[in-house]
C-alpha positions as CSV (number, residue, x, y, z in Angstrom):
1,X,122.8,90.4,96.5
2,X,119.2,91.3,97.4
3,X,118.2,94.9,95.6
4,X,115.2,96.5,96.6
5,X,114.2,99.4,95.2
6,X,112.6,102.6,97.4
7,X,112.2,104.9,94.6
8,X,113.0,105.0,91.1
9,X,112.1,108.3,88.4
10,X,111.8,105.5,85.6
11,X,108.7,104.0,87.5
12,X,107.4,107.9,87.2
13,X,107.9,109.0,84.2
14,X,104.8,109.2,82.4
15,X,103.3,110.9,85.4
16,X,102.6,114.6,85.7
17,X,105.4,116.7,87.5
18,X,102.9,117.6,90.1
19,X,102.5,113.6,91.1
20,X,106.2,112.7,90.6
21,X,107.3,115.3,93.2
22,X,104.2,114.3,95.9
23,X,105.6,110.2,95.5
24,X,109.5,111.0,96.2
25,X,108.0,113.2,99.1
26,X,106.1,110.5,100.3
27,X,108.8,107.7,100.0
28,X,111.3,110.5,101.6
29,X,109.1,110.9,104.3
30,X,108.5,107.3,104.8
31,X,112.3,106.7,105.1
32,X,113.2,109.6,107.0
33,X,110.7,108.5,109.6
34,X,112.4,105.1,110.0
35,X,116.2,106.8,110.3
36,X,114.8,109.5,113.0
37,X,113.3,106.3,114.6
38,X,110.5,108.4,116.3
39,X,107.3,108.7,115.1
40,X,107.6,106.0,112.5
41,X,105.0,106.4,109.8
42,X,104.8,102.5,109.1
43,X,102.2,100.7,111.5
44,X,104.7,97.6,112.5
45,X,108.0,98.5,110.8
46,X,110.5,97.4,112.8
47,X,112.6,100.5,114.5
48,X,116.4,101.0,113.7
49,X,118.6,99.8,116.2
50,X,120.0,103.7,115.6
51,X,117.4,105.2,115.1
52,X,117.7,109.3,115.5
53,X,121.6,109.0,115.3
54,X,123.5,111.4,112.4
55,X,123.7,109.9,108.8
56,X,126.8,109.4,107.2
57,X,126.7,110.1,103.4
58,X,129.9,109.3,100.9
59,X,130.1,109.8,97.3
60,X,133.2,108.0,95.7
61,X,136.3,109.0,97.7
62,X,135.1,112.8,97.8
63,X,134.9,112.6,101.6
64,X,132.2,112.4,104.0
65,X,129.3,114.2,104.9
66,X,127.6,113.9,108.2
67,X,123.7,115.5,108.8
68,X,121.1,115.3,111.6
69,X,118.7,114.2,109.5
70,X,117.9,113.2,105.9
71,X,116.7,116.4,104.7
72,X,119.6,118.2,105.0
73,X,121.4,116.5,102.4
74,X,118.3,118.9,99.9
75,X,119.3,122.0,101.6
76,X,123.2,121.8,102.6
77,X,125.4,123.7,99.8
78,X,128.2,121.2,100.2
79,X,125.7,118.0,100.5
80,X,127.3,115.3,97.7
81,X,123.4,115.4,96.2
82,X,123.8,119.6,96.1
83,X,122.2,120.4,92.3
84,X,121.1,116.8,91.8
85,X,117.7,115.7,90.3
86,X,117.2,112.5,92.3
87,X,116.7,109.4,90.0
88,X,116.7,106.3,92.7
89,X,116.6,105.3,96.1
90,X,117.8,102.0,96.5
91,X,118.5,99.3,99.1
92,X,121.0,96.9,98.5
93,X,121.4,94.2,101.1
94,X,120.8,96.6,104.2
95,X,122.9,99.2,102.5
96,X,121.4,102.5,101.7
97,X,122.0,104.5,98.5
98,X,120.7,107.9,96.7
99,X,121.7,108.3,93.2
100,X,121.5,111.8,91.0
101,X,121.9,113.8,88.3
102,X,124.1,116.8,88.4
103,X,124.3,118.2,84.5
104,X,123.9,115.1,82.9
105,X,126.3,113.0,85.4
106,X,125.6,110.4,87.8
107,X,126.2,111.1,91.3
108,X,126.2,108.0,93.7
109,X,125.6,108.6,97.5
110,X,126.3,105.7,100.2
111,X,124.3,107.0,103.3
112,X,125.1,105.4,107.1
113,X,124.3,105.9,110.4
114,X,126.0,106.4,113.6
115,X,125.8,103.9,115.9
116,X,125.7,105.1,119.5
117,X,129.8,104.2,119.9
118,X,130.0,105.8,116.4
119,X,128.5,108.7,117.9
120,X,130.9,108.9,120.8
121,X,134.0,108.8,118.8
122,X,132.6,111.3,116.2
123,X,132.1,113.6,119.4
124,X,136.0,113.1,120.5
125,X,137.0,114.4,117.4
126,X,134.8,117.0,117.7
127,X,136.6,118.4,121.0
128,X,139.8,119.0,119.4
129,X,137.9,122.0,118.2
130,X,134.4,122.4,120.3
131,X,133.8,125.7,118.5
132,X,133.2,123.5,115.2
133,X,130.1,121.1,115.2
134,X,131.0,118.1,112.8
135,X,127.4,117.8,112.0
136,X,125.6,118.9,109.0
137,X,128.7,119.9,107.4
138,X,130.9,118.0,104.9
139,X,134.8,116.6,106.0
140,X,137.5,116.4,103.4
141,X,141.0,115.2,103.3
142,X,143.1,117.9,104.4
143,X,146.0,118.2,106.8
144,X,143.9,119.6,109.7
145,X,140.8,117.7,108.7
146,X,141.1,115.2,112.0
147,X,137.3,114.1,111.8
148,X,137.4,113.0,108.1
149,X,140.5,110.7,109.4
150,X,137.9,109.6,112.2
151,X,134.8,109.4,109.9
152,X,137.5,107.2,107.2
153,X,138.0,105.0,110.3
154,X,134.7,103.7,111.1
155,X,133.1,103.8,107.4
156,X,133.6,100.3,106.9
157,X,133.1,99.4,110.8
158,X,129.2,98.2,111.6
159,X,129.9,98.9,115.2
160,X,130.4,102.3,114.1
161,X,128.7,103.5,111.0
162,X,125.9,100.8,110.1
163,X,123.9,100.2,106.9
164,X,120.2,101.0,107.8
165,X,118.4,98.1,106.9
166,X,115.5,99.9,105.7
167,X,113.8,97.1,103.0
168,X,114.2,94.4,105.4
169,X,112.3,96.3,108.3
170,X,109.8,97.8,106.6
171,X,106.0,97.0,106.5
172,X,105.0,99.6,104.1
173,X,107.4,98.9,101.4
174,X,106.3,95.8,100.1
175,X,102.8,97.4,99.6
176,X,104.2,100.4,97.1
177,X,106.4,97.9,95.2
178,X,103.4,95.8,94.6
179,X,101.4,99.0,93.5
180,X,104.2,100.0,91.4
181,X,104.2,96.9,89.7
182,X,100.5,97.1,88.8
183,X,100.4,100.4,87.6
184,X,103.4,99.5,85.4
185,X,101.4,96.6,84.4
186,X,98.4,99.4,83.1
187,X,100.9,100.9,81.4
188,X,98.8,104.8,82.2
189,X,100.4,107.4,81.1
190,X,99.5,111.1,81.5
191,X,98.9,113.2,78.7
192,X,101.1,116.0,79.3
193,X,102.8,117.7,81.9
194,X,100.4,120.0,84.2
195,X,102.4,122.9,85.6
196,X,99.2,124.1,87.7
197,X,99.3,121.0,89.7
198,X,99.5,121.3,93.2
199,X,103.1,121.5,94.5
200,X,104.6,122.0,91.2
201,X,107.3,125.0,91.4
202,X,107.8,126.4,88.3
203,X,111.6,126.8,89.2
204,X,111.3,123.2,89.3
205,X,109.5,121.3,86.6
206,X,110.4,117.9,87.2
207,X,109.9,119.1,91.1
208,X,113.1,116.4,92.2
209,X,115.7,118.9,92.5
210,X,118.0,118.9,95.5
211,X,119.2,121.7,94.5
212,X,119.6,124.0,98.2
213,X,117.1,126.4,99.8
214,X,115.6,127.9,96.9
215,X,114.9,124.2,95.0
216,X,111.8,122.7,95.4
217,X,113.3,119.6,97.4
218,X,111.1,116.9,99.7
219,X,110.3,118.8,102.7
220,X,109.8,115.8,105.5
């Protein structure tokens, strides 16, 4: 298994709030331009074959939760990362995962995308009940829950729900692995936590929350 990893708090630690928050905003940014597949921040990153499609998140066997874009998974209230201060992005083999801390637990998220047949069947069990969009929402097991059956069906399908492949297109990457390797190698540290620095909300010290609305999560 090939591990690569996008962002990690450990790498961060010594670093004011202020500057934490500003590099998971940038590497959020980075990868949600890559999964949108428009307006790609990385000169000659390759696009995703998928690019723009929904995302597919799953925590454990808690069900599914499907959003437009990656943001949404800071602002939904029943988002798997809802109340999570985010520790790691990682990418393992093509795979794609998030992982939190929600009062001192771990909360691992898988996230997938659509492919464009994924997309069509998600929309047919959609019409069983147009009035309800299955996007941006979560979908639990449940006797009338007919797209978590669908969404169950084509988790472990690539021609439906397809890891992102985000480490092994990317041309920006590389470059903040290699800086975050020298920096560790410096070993600076900051000498204490700055709450006046820029983008800091005091409602959020450590400034990684994903915790809805009124948290101070990655705005991309």
């Amino acid at each position: 298994m090939t591990e690569t990893t996008i962002w990690d708090i450990d790498e961060h630690r010594g670093e004011p709030p202020g500057i934490r928050r500003l590099a998971l905003q940038e590497a959020m940014r980075h990868l949600e331009s890559y999964l949108d597949g428009d307006g790609i921040l990385e000169p000659r990153t390759v696009a995703p074959e998928n690019g723009g499609n929904p995302l597919v998140a799953r925590s454990g066997d808690d069900g599914f939760f499907v959003c437009g874009w990656l943001d949404v998974l800071n602002l939904a209230a029943d988002s798997p990362l809802a109340g999570c201060e985010i520790q790691r992005i990682r990418d393992e083999d093509g795979r794609l995962f998030i992982t939190g801390d929600r009062d001192g637990g771990t909360v691992d998220v898988e996230v997938r995308q659509l492919t464009d047949e994924g997309v069509g069947r998600l929309k047919e069990s959609e019409d069983r009940f147009p009035w309800v969009s299955a996007v941006n929402r979560a979908h639990v097991k449940g006797p009338f829950s007919f797209t978590y059956g669908a969404l169950l069906a084509m988790w472990d399908d690539p021609a439906m729900a397809a890891p992102p492949a985000y480490a092994a297109r990317s041309a920006y990457l590389p470059k903040v692995r290699l800086s975050a390797s020298r920096l560790a190698e410096s070993a600076w540290t900051a000498t204490a936590d700055d709450p006046t620095l820029p983008g800091l909300d005091p409602a959020d010290p450590t400034g990684l929350s994903m915790g809805g609305a009124d948290a101070a999560a990655p705005t991309l």
